[in-house]
VEXDREN-2710 file (C-alpha; in Angstrom, 1 decimal):
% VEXDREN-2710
k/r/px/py/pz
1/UNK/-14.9/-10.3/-39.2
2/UNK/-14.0/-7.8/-36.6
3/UNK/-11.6/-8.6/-33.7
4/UNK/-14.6/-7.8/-31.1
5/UNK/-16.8/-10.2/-32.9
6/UNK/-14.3/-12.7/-33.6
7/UNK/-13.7/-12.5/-29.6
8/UNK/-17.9/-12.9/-29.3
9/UNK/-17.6/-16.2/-31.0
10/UNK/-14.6/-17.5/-29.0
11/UNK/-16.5/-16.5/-26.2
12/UNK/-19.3/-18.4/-27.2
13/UNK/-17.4/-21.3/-28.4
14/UNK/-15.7/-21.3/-24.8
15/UNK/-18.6/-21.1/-23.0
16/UNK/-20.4/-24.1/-24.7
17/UNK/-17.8/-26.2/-24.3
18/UNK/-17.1/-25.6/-20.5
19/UNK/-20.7/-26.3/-19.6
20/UNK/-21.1/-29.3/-21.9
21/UNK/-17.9/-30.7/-20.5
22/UNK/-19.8/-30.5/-16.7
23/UNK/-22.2/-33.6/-17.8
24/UNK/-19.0/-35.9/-18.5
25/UNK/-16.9/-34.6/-16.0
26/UNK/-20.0/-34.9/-13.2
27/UNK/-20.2/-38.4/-14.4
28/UNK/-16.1/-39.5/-13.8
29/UNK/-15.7/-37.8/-10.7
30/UNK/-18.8/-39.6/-9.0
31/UNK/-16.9/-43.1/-9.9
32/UNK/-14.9/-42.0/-6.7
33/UNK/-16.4/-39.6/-4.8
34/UNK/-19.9/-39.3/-3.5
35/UNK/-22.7/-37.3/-4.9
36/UNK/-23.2/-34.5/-2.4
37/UNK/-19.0/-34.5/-1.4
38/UNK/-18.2/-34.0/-4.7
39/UNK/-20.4/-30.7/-4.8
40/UNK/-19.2/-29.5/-2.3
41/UNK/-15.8/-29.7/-3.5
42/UNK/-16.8/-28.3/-6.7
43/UNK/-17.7/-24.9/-5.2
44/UNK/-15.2/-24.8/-2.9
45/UNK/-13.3/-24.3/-5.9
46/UNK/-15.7/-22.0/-7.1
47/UNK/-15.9/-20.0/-4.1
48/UNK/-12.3/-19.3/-4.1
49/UNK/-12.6/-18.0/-7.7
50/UNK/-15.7/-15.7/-5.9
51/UNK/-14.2/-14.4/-3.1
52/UNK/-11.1/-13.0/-5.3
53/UNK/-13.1/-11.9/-8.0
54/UNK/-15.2/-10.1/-5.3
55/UNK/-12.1/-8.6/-3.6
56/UNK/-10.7/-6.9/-6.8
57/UNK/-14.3/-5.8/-8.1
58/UNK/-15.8/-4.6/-4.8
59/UNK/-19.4/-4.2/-5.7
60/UNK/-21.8/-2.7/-3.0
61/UNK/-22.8/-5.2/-0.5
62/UNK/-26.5/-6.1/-1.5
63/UNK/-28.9/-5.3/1.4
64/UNK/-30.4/-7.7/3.9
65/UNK/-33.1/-8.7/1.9
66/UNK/-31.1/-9.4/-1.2
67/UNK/-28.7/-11.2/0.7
68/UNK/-31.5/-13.5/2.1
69/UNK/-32.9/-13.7/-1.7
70/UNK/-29.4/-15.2/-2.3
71/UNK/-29.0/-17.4/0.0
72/UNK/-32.4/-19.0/-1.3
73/UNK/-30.3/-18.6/-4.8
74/UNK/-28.0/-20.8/-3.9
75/UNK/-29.8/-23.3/-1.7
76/UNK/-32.3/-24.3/-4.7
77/UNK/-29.9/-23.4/-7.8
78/UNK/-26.4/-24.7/-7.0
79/UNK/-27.1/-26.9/-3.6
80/UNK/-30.1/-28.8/-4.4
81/UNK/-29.8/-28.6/-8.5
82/UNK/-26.4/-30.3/-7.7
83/UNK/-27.2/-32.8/-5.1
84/UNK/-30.3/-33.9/-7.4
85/UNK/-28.0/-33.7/-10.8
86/UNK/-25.0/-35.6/-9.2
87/UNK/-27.1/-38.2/-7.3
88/UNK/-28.7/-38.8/-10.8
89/UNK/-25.9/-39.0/-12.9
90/UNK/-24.9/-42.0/-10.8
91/UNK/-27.0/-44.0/-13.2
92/UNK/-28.2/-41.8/-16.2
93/UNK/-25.6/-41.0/-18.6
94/UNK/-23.8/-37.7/-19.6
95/UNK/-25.7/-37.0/-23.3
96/UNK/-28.5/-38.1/-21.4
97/UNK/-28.5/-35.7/-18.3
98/UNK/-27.7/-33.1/-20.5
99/UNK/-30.5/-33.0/-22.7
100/UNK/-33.1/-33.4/-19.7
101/UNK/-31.4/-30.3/-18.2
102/UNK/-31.2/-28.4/-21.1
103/UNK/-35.4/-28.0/-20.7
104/UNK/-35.1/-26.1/-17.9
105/UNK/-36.0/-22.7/-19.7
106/UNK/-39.5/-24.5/-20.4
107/UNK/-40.1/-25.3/-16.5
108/UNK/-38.8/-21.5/-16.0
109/UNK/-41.4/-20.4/-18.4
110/UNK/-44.3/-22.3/-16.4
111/UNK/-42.9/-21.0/-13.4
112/UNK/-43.0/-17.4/-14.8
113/UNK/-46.6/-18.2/-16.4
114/UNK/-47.9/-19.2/-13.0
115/UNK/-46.0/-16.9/-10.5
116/UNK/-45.5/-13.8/-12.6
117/UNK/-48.2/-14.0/-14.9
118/UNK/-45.8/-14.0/-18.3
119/UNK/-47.6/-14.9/-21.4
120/UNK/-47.7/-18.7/-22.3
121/UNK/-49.8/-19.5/-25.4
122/UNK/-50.4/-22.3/-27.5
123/UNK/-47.2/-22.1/-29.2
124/UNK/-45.7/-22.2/-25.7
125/UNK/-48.1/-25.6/-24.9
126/UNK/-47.4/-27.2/-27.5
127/UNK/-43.6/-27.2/-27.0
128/UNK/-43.8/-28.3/-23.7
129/UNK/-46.0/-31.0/-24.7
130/UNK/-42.8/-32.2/-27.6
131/UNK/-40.4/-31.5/-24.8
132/UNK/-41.9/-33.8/-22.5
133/UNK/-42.3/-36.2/-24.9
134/UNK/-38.3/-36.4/-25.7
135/UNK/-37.6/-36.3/-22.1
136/UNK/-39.7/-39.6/-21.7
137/UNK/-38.2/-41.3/-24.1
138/UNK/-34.8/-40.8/-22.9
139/UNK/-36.2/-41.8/-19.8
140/UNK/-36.8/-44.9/-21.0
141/UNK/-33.1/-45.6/-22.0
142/UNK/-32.1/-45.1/-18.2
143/UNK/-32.3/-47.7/-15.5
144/UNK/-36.1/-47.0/-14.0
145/UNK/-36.6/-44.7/-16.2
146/UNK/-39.1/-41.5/-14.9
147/UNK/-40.0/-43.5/-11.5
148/UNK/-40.0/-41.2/-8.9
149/UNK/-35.9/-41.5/-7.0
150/UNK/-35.1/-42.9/-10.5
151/UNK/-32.3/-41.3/-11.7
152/UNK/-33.7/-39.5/-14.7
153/UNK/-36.4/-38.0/-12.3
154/UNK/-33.7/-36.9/-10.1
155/UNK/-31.9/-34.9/-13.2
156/UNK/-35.4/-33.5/-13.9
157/UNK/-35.8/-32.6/-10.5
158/UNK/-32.3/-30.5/-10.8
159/UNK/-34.2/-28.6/-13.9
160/UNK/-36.8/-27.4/-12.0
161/UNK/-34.4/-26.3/-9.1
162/UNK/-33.0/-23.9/-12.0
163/UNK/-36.0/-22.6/-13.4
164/UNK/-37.1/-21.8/-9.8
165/UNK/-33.6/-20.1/-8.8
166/UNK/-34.4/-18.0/-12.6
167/UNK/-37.1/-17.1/-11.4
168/UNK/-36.3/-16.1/-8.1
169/UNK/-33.0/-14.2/-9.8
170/UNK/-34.6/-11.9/-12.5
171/UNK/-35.5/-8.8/-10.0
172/UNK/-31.9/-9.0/-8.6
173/UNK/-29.8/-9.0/-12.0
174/UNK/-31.6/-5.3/-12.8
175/UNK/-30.1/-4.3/-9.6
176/UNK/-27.3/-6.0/-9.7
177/UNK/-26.0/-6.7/-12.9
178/UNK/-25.4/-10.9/-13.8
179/UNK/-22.0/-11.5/-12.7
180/UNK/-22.9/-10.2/-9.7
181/UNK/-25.9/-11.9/-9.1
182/UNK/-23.8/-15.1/-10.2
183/UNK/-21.0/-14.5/-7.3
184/UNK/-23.1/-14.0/-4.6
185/UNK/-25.0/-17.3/-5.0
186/UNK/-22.0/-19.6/-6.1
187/UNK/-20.7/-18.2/-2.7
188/UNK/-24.2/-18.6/-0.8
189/UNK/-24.7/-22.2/-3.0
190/UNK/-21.0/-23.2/-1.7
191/UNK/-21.7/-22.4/2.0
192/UNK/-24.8/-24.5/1.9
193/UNK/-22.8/-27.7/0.9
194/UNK/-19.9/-26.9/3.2
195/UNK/-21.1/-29.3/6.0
196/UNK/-20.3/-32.0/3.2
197/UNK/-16.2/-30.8/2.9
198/UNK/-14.8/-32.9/5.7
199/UNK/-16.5/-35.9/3.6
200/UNK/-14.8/-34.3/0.5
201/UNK/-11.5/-33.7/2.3
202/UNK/-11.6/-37.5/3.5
203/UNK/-12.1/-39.2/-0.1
204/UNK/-10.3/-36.8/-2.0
205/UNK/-7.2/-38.0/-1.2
206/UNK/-7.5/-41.7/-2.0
207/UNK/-9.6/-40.4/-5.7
208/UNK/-6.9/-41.1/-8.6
209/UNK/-5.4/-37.8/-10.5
210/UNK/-8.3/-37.9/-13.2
211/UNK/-11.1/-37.4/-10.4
212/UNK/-9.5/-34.3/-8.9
213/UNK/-8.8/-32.9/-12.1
214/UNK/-12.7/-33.5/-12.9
215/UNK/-13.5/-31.4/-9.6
216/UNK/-11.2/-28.5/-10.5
217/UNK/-12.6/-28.1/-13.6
218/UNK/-16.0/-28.6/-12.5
219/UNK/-15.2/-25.4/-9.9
220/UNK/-13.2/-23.5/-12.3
221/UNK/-14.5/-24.1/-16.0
222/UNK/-18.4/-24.4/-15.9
223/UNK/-19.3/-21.8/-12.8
224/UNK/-16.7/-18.9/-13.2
225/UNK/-14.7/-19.4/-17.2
226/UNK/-18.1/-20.0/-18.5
227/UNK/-20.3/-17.8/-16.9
228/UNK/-18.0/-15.1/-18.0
229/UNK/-17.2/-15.8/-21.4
230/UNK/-21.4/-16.4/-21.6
231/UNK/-21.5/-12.6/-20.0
232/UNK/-19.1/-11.5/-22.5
233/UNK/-21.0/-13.3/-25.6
234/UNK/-24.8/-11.6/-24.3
235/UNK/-23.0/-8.3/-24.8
236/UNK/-22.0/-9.1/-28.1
237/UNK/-25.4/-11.4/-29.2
238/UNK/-28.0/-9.5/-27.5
239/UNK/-30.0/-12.3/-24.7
240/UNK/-32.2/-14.1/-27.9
241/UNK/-29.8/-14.7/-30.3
242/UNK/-27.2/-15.9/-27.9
243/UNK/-29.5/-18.3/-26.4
244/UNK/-29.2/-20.2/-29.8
245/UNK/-26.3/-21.5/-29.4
246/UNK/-26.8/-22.8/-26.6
247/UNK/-28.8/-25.7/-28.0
248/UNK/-25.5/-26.9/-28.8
249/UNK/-24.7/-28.0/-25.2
250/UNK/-26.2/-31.5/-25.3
251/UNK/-24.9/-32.9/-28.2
252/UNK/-21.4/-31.7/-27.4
253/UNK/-22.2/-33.0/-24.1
254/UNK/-22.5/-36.2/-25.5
255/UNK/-19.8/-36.0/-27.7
256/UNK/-17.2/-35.4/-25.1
257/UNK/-18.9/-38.4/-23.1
258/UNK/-18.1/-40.8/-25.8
259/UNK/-14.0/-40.6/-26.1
260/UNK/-13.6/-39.6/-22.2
261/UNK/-16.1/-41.7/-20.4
262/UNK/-17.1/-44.6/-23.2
263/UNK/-20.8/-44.3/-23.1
264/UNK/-22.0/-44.1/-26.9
265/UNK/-26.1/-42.7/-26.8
266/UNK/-28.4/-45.0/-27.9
267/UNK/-31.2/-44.5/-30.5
268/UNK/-34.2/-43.3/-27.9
269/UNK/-31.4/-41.0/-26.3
270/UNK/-30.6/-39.4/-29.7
271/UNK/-34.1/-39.4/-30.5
272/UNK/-35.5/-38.3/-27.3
273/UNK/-32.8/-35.5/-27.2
274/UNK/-33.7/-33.8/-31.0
275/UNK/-37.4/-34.0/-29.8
276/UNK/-37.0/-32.5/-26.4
277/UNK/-35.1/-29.4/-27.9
278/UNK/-37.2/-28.8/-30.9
279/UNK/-39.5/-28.4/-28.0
280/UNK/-37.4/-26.0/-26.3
281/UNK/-37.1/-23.8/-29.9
282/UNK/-41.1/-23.9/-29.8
283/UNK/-40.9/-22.2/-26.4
284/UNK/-38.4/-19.7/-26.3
285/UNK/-39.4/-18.6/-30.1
286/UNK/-42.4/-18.0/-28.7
287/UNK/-43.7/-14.4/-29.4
288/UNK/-39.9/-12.9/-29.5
289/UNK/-40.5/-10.4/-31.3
290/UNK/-43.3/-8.6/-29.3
291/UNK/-42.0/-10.1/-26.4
292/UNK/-40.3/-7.9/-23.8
293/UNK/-36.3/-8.3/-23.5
294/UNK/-35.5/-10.7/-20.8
295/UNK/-32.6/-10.0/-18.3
296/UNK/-29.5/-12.0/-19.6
297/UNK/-29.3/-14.3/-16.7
298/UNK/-32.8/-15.2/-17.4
299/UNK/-32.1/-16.9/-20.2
300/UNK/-30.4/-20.0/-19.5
301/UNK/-27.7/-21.3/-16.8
302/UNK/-25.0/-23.5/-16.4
303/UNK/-24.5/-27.2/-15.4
END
């Protein structure tokens, strides 16, 4: 194997197990600190990361209209995804979460059936349909399971915020390229939960050592380590074959869960989980190979 693609799979190996360590992490920090707090600490961190990654690339300042098309970026993908995710993984577990968010590239396919008229045939249908199905029966292993403000809906909820903020991203990562794209809404998603940093700054210091290391990993391993190694690996892979391996996210998810956090996934969580990403397969093997390439960052996105 050559060095570059030995340096592809590391990539790869790095990046699935930064954003599978998210769900886990998500789950130990919110035994001290609140919900929409502990985001905004999170991309504090992040925006750190940003702004000196910005300062030593310098790309062009986007225009005004970009810049308001990133603001929206970050209010629905990184604000609300992770106000809805946190606030349900007060009660739905790590494996769990996971695999309900790893469907968002289904509800981004809808979204780009219905608002950019992308193909969606029966093969895509009939995934959705198995999807679904899985998602409900992990539902059903969570406290109230898909009642609306029930935890489980609240993690959906934080899928469909990503597959709208895919969505709203594909025109700006031909223009801007995905790393970007990525900096400018961590920074615009990080601004939006600002208000919430006094809160974080007042709990923060009473959380125990483990909590603060969970929310500087959370800022530094899933939004800046992994979305570069994940760039890095799309070079490498090409957009379809990387996404492949990314269907290994929720069961390492749930793996790391067990020794750091105790909670063992029950039978209609492991169940639910292989059925609602053998729905996932259905949809994005949909027509690949007439389909049209998809920008990278289309493709699939961090916890």
């Amino acid at each position: 194997m050559s060095s570059r693609a030995s340096l592809a799979y590391a990539a790869v190996a790095v990046t699935i197990l930064s954003w599978a360590s998210a769900f886990p992490a998500i789950r130990l920090a919110l035994r001290e600190l609140a919900p929409v707090p502990l985001a905004a600490a999170r991309f504090a961190v992040a925006a750190l990361l940003v702004l000196a990654w910005l300062a030593w690339r310098r790309p062009p300042l986007p225009a005004w209209p970009d810049l308001l098309r990133f603001a929206l970026c970050g209010l629905i993908g990184i604000a609300a995804y992770n106000i809805l995710l946190n606030t349900g993984q007060r009660t739905v577990a790590a494996g769990a979460a996971s695999f309900i968010v790893n469907t968002a590239p289904i509800l981004t396919a809808l979204l780009a059936r219905l608002v950019l008229g992308e193909r969606f045939g029966t093969r895509g249908w009939v995934g959705t349909l198995v999807s679904f199905a899985g998602i409900a029966l992990i539902a059903s292993a969570q406290p109230g399971g898909l009642a609306f403000g029930a935890g489980a809906s609240l993690v959906l909820g934080s899928a469909l915020c990503m597959a709208c903020y895919v969505v709203l991203q594909r025109p700006m990562v031909a223009r801007h390229g995905a790393l970007t794209c990525t900096a400018w809404t961590l920074l615009a998603g990080a601004l939006w939960l600002s208000p919430w940093l006094p809160e974080a700054a007042g709990e923060l210091p009473h959380a125990g050592a483990a909590t603060v290391a969970a929310v500087v990993g959370l800022g530094v391993l899933p939004a800046a380590i992994g979305y570069a190694t994940w760039t890095y690996a799309l070079g490498h892979f090409g957009a379809s074959r990387a996404t492949n391996f990314l269907y290994l996210v929720p069961p390492v998810a749930t793996a790391i869960a067990a020794p750091m956090l105790g909670e063992l996934p029950g039978f209609r969580t492991l169940v639910g989980g292989a059925i609602a990403i053998t729905g996932v397969v259905l949809v994005n093997t949909r027509g690949r190979a007439a389909a049209p390439a998809e920008p990278p960052a289309a493709r699939r996105l961090p916890s």
